[in-house]
C-alpha positions as semicolon CSV with decimal commas, in nm:
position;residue;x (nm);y (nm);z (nm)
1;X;0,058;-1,358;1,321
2;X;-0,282;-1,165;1,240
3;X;-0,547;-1,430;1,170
4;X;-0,764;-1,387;0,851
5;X;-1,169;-1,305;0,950
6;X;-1,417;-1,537;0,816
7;X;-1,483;-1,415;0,417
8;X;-1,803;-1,225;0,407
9;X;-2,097;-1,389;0,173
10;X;-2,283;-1,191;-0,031
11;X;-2,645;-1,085;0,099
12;X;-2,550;-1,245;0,444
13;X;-2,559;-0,970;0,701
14;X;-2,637;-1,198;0,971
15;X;-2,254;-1,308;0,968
16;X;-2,191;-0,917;1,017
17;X;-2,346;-0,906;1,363
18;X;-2,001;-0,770;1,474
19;X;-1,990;-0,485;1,226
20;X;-2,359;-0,315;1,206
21;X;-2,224;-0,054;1,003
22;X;-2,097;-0,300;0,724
23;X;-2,393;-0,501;0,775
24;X;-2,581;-0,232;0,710
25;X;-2,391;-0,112;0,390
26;X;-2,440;-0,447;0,244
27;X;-2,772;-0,479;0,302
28;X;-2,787;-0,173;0,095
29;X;-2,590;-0,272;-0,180
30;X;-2,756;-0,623;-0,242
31;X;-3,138;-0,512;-0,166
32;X;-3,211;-0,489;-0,523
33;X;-3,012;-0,837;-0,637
34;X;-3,153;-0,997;-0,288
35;X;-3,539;-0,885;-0,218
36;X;-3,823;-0,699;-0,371
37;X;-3,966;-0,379;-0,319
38;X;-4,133;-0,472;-0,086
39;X;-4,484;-0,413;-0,234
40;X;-4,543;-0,742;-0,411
41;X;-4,191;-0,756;-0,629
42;X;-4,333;-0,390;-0,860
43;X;-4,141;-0,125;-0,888
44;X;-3,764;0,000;-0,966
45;X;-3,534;-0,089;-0,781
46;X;-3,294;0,232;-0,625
47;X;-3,033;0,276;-0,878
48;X;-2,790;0,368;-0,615
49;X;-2,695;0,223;-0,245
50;X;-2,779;0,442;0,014
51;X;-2,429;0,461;0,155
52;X;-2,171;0,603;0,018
53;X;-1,898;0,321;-0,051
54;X;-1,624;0,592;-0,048
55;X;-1,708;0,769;0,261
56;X;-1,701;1,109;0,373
57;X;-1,341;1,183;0,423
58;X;-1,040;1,327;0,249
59;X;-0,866;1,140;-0,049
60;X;-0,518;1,043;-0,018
61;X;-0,402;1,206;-0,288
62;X;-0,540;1,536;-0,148
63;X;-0,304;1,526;0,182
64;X;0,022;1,373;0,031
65;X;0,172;1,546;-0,224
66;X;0,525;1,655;-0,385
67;X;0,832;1,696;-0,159
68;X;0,865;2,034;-0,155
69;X;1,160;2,007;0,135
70;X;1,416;1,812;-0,029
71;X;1,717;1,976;-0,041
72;X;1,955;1,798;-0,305
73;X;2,218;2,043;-0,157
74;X;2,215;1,822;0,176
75;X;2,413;1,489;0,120
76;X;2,380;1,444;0,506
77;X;2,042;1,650;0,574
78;X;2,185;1,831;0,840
79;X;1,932;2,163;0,815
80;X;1,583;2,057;0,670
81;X;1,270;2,229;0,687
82;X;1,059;1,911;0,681
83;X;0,670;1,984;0,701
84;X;0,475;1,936;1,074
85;X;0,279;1,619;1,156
86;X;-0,114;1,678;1,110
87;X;-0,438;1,497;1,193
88;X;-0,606;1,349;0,890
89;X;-0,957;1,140;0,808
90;X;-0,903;0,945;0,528
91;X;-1,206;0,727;0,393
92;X;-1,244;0,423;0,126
93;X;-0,828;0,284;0,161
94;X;-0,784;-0,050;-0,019
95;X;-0,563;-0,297;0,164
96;X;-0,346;-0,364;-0,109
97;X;-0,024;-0,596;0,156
98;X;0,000;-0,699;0,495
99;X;0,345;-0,704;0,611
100;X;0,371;-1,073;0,791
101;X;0,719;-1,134;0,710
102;X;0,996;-1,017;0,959
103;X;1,281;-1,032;0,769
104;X;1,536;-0,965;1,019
105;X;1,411;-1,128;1,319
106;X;1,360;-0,816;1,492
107;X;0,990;-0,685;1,440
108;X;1,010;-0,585;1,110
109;X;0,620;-0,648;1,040
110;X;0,308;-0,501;1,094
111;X;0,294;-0,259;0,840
112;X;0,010;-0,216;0,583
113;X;-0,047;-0,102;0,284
114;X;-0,307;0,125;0,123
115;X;-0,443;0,267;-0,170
116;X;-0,747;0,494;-0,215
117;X;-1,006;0,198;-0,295
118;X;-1,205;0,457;-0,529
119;X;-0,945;0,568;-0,763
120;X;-0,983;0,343;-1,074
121;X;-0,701;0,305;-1,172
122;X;-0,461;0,441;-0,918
123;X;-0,350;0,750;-0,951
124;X;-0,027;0,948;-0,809
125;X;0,024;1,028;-0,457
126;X;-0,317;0,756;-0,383
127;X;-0,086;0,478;-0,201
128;X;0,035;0,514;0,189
129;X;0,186;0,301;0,463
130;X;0,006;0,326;0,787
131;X;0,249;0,205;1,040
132;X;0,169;-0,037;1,305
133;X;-0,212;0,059;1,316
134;X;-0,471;0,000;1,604
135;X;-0,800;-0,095;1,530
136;X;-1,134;-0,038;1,588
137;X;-1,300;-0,241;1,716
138;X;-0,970;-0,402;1,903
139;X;-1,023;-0,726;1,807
140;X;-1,100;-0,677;1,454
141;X;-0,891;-0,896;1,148
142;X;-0,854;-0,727;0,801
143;X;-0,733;-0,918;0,523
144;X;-0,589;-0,775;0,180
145;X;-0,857;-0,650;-0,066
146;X;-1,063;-0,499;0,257
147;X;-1,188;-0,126;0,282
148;X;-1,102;0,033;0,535
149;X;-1,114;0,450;0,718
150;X;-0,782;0,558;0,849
151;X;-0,817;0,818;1,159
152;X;-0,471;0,936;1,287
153;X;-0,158;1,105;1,233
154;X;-0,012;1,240;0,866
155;X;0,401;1,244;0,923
156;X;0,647;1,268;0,675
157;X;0,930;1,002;0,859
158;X;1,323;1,136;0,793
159;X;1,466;0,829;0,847
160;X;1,641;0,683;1,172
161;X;1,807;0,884;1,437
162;X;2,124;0,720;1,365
163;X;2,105;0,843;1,018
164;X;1,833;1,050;0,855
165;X;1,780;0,980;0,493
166;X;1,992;1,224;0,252
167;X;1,856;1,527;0,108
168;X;1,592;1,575;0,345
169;X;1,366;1,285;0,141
170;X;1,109;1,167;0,409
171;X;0,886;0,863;0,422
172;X;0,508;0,972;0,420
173;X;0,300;0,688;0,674
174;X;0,029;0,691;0,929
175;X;0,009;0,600;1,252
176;X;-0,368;0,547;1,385
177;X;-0,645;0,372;1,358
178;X;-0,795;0,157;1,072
179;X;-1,199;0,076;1,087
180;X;-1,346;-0,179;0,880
181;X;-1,590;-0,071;0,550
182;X;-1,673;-0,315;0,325
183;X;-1,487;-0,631;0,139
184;X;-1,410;-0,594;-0,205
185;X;-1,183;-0,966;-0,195
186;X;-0,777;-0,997;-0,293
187;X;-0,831;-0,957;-0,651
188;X;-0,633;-0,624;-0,653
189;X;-0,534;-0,467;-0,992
190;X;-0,201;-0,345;-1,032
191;X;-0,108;-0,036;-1,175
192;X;0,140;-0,033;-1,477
193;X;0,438;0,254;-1,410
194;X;0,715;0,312;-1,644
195;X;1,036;0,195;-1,465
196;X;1,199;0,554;-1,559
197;X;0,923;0,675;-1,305
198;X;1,184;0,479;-1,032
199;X;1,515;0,668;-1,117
200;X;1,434;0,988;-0,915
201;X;1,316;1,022;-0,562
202;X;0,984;1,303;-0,684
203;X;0,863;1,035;-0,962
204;X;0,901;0,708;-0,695
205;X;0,767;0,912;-0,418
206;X;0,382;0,949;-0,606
207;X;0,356;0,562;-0,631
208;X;0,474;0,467;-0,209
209;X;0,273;0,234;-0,051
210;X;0,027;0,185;-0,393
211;X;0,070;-0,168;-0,594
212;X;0,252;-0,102;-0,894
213;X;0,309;-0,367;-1,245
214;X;0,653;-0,245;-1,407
215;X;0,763;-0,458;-1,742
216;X;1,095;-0,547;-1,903
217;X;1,264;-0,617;-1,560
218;X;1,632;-0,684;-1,605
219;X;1,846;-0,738;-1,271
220;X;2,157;-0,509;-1,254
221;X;2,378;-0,652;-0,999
222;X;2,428;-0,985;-0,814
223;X;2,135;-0,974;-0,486
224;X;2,300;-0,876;-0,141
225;X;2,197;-0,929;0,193
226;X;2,280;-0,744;0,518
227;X;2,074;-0,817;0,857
228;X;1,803;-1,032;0,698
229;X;1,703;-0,794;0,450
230;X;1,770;-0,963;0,086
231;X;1,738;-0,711;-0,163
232;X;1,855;-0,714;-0,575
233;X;1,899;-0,415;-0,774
234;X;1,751;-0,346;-1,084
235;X;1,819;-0,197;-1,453
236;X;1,651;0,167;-1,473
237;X;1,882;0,285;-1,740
238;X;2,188;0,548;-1,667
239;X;2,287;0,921;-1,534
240;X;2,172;0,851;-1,191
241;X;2,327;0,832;-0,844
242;X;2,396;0,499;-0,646
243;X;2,160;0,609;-0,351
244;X;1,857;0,613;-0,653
245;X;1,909;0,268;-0,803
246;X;1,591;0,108;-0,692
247;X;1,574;-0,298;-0,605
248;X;1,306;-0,590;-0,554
249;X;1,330;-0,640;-0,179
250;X;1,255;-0,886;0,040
251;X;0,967;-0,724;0,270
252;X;0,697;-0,908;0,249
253;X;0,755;-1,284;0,162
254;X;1,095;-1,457;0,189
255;X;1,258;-1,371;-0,184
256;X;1,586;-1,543;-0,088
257;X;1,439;-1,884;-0,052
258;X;1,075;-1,897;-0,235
259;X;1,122;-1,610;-0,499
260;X;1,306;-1,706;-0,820
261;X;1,672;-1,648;-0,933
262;X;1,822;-1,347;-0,915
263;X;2,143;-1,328;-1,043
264;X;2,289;-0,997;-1,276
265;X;2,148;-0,990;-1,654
266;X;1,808;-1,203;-1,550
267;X;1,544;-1,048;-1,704
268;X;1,151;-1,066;-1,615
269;X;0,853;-0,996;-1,828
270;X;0,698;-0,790;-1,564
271;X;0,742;-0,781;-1,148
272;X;0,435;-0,643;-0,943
273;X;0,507;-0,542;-0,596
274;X;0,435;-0,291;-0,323
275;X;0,643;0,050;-0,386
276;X;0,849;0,115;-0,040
277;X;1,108;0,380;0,057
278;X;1,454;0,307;0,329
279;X;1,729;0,512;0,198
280;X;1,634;0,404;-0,154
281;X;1,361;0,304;-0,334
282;X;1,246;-0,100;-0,347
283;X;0,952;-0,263;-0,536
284;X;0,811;-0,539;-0,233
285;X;0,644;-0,828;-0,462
286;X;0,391;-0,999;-0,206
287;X;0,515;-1,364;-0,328
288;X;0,677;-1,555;-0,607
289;X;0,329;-1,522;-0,816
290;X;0,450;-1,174;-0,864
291;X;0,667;-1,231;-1,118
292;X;0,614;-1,253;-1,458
293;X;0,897;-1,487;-1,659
């Protein structure tokens, strides 16, 4: 289990002498709340921090985009062109989930989850799993609500070699490594999708990895189980396939045990959760707060 860092207090570089690069940022951002000019207390303060909070690098939504290799011709995606791997630098990611929970007893943790920390509110395509990341320092403990640059390796994942996923969809995550910004804390917003935006593979795809609010939550089907993962699917409305009915899944807290009921017709004010992709769509709430009754 990844151990949470000591919280950061505001105007306390001092307890940053680990990180001079964050200490330095927030020395930046609370001179003018924490100190004087520096001539006697005259003067106006800057009106903006010296560093950029965002960074320098790309946006997400700038390197993932629409799935232009799905093939709906290719129930067993047996010919796809799917794109190449590619380096990317992405700058100001959110930590929206920490995968701690290994649902079936085999490693199935260690994923995070991302969203583009300057993006108010989220926008498409600005969420992204990075996939069992280093870090840099080595030793260095993120905790949700962190900042964070992503160096590494752009792929778009088609599934398991015992079975790639049908119609050439793909998984976009990173593998690499994440480097500590700044703290903005664990009160992360949610964004509010319509639930039609779940029936097709191109409108889920836009919202992966990003923490999403969808409302008027009805359960379709009795919840079903297989190898640890507990999963229940939900009521998106008609005219689409089996493989596209998306479900609240059991990823990162155990749903079986400390979520609430959920048996076919209960219904849900709202459900927030962390959009996720295995051969079908799943909305990952991060504990039982998550739902609304």
């Amino acid at each position: 289990m990844r151990l949470f860092r000591d919280r950061l207090a505001p105007c306390a570089p001092n307890r940053l002498a680990a990180r001079p690069y964050a200490a330095a940022l927030l020395v930046a951002l609370c001179a003018p709340a924490c100190s004087g000019t520096g001539d006697g207390g005259t003067g106006d303060p800057p009106s903006k921090p010296a560093a950029d909070p965002c960074g320098g690098g790309a946006r997400l939504a700038d390197v993932v985009g629409e799935p232009t290799w799905v093939d709906p011709d290719q129930a067993m995606s047996n010919s796809c062109s799917y794109p190449p791997d590619r380096s990317v630098k992405l700058a100001g990611l959110r930590i929206v989930a920490i995968d701690r929970y290994d649902e079936t007893g085999d490693g199935a943790s260690g994923n995070y989850y991302v969203q583009d920390g300057c993006a108010d509110p989220i926008e498409p395509y600005s969420g992204m799993t990075v996939y069992a990341p280093s870090f840099s320092p080595p030793d260095l403990r993120l905790a949700e609500g962190d900042v964070v640059d992503v160096l590494g390796n752009l792929m778009e994942f088609p599934g398991p070699n015992a079975g790639p996923f049908p119609q050439c969809r793909t998984l976009p995550e990173i593998g690499g490594t994440m480097t500590f910004r700044f703290e903005l804390g664990p009160d992360l917003p949610a964004r509010t999708i319509p639930t039609a935006d779940l029936k097709t593979y191109e409108g889920a795809r836009q919202w992966l990895g990003a923490l999403v609010r969808i409302e008027n939550v009805e359960i379709a089907d009795k919840a079903y189980e297989s190898s640890g993962r507990y999963s229940a699917p939900i009521n998106v409305g008609g005219g689409i396939s089996q493989i596209d009915v998306p479900s609240i899944s059991n990823e990162l807290f155990d749903l079986k045990n400390q979520g609430p009921l959920l048996a076919e017709g209960v219904k849900f004010k709202a459900v927030t959760g962390v959009v996720t992709y295995f051969y079908g769509f799943k909305i990952a709430p991060r504990s039982a707060a998550d739902f609304e009754l």
